[in-house]
N, C-alpha and C positions, 0 to 999 in steps of 0.2 A: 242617104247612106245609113242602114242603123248599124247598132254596137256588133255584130260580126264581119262584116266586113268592112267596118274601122278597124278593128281587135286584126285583121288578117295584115291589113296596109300595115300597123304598126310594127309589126312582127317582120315585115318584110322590109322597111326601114332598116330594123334593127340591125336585119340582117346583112345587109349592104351595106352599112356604118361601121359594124363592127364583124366581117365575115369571118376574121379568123377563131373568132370563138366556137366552135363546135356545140355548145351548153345552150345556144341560141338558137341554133336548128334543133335540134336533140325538145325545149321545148314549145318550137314550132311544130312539130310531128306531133308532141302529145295533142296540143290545140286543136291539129287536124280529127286524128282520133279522137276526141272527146264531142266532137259535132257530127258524129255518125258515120257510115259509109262511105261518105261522097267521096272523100279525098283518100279512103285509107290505102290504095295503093302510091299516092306521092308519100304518106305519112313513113310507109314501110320502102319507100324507094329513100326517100333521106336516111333514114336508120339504118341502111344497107350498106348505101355508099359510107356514111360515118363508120361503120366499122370495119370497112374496108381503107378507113383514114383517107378514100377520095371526098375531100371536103367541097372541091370546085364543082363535084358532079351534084353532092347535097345544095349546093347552093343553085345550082340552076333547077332542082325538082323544084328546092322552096319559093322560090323567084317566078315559077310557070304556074302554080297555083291561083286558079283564077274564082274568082265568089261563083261569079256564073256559069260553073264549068258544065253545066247542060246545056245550055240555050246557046 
């Protein structure tokens, strides 16, 4: 496993520990964004739902994010 997809499990811990925080997802989507294209539409599908205050729908984009999502 190297440091980003530790960094991604971590984040997705968090999130399931503590889901009602919004600040948590909010940023996990910056992390997604900050590693390039791959994830930027979960990135922009959490940010979506969050301002739409469907929190349950952001937590399952953040939850479906997989390291390997090509293969």
């Amino acid at each position: 496993m190297d440091a980003q997809e530790y960094q991604r499990m971590v984040y997705q811990q968090i999130i399931i520990l503590d889901y009602k925080v919004p600040d948590h997802l909010r940023e996990f989507a910056g992390y997604l964004s900050f590693y390039g294209p791959d994830w930027e539409d979960e990135a922009a599908g959490i940010i979506q739902f969050l301002g739409e205050g469907k929190i349950s729908e952001a937590i399952e984009v953040a939850l479906g994010v997989d390291y390997d999502k090509h293969n």
